[in-house]
N, CA, C and O of each residue as an XYZ file, in Angstrom:
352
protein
N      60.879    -14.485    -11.879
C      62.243    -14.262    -11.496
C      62.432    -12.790    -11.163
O      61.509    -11.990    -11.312
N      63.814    -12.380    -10.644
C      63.795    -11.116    -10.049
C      64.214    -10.634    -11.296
O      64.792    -11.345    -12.118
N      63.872     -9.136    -11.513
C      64.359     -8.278    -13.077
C      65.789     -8.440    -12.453
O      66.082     -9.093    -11.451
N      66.829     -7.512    -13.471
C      67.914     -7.108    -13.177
C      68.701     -6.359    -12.299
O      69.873     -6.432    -11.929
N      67.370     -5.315    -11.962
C      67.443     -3.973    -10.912
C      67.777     -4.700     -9.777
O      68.777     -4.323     -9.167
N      67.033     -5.862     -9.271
C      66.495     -6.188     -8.032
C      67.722     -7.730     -7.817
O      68.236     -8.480     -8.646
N      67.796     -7.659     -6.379
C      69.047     -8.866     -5.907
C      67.986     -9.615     -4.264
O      67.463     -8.917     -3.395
N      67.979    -10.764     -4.315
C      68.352    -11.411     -3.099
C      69.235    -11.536     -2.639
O      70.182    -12.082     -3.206
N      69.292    -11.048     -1.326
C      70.924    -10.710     -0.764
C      70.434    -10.998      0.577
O      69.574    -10.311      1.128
N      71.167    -12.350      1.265
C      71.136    -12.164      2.854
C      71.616    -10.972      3.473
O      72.705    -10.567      3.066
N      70.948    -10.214      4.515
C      71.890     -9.035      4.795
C      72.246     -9.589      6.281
O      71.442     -9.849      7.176
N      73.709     -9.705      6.311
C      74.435    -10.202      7.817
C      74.487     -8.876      8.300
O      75.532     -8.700      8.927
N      73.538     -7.558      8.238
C      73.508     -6.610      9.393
C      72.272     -6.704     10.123
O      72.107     -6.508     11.327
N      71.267     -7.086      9.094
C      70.189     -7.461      9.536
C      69.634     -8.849     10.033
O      68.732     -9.192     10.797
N      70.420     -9.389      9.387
C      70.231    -11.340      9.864
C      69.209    -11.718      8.792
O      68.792    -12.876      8.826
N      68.833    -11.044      8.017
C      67.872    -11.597      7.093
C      68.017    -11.103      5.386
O      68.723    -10.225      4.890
N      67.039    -12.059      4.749
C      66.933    -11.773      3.730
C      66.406    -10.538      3.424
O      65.606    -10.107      4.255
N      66.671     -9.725      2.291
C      66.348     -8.941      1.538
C      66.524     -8.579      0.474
O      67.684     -8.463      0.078
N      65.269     -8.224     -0.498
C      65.979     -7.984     -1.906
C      65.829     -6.241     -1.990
O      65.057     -5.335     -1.676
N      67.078     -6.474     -2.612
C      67.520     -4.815     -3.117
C      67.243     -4.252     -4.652
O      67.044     -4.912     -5.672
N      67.292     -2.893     -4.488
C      66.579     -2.316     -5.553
C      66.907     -1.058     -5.677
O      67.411     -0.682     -4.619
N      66.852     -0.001     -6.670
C      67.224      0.645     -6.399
C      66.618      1.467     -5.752
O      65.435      1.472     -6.090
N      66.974      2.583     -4.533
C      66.544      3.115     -3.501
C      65.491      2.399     -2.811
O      64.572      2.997     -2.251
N      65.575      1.379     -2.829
C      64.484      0.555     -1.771
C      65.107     -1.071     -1.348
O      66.032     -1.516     -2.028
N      64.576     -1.844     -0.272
C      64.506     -2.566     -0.122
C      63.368     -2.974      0.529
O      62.632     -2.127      1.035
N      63.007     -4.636      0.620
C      61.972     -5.208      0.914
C      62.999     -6.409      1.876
O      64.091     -6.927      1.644
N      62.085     -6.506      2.947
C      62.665     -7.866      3.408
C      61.436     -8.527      3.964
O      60.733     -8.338      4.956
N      61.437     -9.650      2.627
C      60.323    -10.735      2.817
C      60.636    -11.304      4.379
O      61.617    -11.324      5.123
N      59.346    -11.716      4.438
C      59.690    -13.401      5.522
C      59.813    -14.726      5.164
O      59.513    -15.029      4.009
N      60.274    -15.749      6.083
C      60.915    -16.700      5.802
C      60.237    -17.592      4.201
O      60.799    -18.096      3.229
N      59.028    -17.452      4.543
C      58.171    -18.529      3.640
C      58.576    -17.471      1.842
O      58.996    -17.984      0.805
N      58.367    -16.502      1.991
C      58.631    -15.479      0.347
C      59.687    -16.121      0.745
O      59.325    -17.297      0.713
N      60.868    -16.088      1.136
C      62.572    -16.181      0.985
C      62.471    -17.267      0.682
O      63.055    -17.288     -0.402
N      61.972    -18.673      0.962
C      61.771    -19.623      0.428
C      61.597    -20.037     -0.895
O      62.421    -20.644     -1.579
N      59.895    -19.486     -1.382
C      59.667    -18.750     -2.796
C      60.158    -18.323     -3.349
O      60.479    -19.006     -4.322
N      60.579    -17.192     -3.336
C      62.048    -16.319     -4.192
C      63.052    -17.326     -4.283
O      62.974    -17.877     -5.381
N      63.772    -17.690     -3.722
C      64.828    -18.546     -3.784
C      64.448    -19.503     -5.319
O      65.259    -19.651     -6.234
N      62.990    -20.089     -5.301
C      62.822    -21.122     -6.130
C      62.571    -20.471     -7.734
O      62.394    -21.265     -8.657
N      62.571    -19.152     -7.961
C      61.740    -18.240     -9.030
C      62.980    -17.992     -9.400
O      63.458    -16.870     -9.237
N      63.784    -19.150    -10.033
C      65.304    -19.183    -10.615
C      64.733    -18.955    -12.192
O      65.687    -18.506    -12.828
N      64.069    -19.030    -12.687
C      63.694    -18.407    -14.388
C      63.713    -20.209    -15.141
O      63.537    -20.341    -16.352
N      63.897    -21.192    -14.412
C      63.655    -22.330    -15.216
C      62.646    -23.118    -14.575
O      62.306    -24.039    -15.318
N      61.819    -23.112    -13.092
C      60.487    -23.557    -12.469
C      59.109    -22.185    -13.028
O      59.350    -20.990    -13.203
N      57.961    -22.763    -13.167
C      56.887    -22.286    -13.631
C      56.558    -22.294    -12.175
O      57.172    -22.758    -11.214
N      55.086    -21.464    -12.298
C      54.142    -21.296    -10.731
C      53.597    -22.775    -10.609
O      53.554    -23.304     -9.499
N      53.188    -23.434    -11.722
C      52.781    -24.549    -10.839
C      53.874    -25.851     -9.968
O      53.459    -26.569     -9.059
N      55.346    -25.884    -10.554
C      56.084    -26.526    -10.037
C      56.790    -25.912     -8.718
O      57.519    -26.481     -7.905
N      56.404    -24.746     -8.758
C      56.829    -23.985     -7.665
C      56.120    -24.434     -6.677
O      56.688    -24.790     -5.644
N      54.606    -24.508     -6.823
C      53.635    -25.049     -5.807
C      53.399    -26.198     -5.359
O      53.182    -26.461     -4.177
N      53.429    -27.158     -6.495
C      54.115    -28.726     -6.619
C      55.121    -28.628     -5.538
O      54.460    -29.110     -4.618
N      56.056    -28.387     -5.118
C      57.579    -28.803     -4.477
C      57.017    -28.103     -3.137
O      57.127    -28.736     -2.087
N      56.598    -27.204     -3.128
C      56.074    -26.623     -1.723
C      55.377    -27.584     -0.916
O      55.564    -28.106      0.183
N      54.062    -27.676     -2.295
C      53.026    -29.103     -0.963
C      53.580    -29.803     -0.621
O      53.584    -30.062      0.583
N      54.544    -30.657     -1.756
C      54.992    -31.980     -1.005
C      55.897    -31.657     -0.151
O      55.538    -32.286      0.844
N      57.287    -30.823      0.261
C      57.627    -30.251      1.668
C      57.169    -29.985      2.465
O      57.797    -30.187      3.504
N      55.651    -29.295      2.604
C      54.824    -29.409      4.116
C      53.601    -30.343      3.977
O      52.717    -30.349      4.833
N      53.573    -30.999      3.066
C      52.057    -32.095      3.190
C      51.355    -31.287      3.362
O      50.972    -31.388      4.528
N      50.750    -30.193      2.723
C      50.106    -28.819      2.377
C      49.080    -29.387      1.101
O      49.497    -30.167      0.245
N      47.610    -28.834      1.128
C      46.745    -28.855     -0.265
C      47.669    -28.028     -0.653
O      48.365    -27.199     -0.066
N      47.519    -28.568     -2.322
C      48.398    -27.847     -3.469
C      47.268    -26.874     -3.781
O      47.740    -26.051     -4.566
N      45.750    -26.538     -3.478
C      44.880    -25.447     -3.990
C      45.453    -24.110     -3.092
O      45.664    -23.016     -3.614
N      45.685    -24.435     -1.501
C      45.611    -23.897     -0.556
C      47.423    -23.024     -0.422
O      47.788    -21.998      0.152
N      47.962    -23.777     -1.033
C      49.890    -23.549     -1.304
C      49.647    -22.399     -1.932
O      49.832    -21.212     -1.668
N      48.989    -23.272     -3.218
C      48.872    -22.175     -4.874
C      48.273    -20.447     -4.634
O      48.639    -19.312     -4.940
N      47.153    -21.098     -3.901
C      46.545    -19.277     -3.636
C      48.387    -18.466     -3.120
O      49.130    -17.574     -3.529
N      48.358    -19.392     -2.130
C      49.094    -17.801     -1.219
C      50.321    -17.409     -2.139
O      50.746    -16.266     -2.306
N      50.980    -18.983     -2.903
C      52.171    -18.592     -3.794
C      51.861    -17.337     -4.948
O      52.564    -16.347     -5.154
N      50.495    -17.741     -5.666
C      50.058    -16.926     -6.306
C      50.126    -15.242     -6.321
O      50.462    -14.459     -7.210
N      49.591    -15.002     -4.739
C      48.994    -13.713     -4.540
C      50.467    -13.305     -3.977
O      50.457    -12.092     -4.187
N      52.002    -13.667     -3.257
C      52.147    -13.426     -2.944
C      53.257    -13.229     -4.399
O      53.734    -12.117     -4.627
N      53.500    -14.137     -5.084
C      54.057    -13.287     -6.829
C      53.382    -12.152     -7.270
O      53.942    -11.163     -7.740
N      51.997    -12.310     -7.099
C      51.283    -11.145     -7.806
C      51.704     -9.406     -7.125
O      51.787     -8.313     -7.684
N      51.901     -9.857     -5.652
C      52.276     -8.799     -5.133
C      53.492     -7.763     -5.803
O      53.610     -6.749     -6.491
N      54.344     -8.855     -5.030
C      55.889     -8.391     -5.579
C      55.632     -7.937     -7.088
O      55.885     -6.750     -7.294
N      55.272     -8.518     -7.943
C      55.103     -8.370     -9.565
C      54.295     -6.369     -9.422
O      54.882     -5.364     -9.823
N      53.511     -6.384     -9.046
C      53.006     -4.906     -8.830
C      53.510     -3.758     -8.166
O      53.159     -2.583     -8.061
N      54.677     -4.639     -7.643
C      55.499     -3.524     -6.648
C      57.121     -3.385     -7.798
O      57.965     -2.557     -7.453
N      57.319     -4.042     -8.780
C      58.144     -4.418     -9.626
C      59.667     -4.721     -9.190
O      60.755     -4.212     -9.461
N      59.114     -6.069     -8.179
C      60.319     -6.618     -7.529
C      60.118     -8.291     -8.200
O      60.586     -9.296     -7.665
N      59.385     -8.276     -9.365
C      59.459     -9.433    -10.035
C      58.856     -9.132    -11.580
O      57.908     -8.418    -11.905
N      59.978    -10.139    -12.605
C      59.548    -10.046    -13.709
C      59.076    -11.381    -14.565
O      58.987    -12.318    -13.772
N      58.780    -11.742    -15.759
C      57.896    -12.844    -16.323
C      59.638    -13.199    -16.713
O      60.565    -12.432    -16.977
N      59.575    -14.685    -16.610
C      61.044    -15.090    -17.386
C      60.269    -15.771    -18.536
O      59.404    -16.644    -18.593
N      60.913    -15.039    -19.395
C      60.431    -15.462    -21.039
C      61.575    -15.941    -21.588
O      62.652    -15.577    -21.116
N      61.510    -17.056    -22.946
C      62.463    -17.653    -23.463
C      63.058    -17.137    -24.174
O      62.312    -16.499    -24.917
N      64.062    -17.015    -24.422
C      65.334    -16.711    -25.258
C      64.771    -17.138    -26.853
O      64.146    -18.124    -27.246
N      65.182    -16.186    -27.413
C      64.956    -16.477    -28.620
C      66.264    -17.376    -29.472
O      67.386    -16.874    -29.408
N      66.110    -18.543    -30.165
C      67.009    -18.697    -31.121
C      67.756    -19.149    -32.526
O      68.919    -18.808    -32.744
């Protein structure tokens, strides 16, 4: 999921998605905006990849890599954080 710092925000100056941050932005392409959208803090990576294949009749090995590497990215650039459970 996105930390707190960071927002998905359509930008209607740009026509596209982008998430904001402070002093930076990133504007994924369509397929991340897709992804992001789904990294709501209650889907895991594999149901994330699950729902992908079956929307393009896609191998789920071949989904998983790119979903993978393309969380891992963002996660190193710290435009994504681990959603961990609430304690209670």
């Amino acid at each position: 999921m996105l930390p707190r710092h960071a927002k998905l925000k359509f930008d209607e100056t740009r026509q596209r998605w982008v998430i904001l941050a402070p002093e930076r932005v990133l504007a994924p392409d369509d397929i991340a905006v897709e992804i992001l959208q789904l990294c709501d803090g209650q889907r895991g990576v594999a149901q994330i990849v699950d729902q992908l294949a079956a929307k393009y009749a896609a191998p789920r090995d071949a989904i998983g890599t790119d979903v993978i590497a393309m969380l891992q990215d963002l996660a190193d650039k710290g435009f994504l954080t681990e959603a961990r459970e609430k304690d209670t």
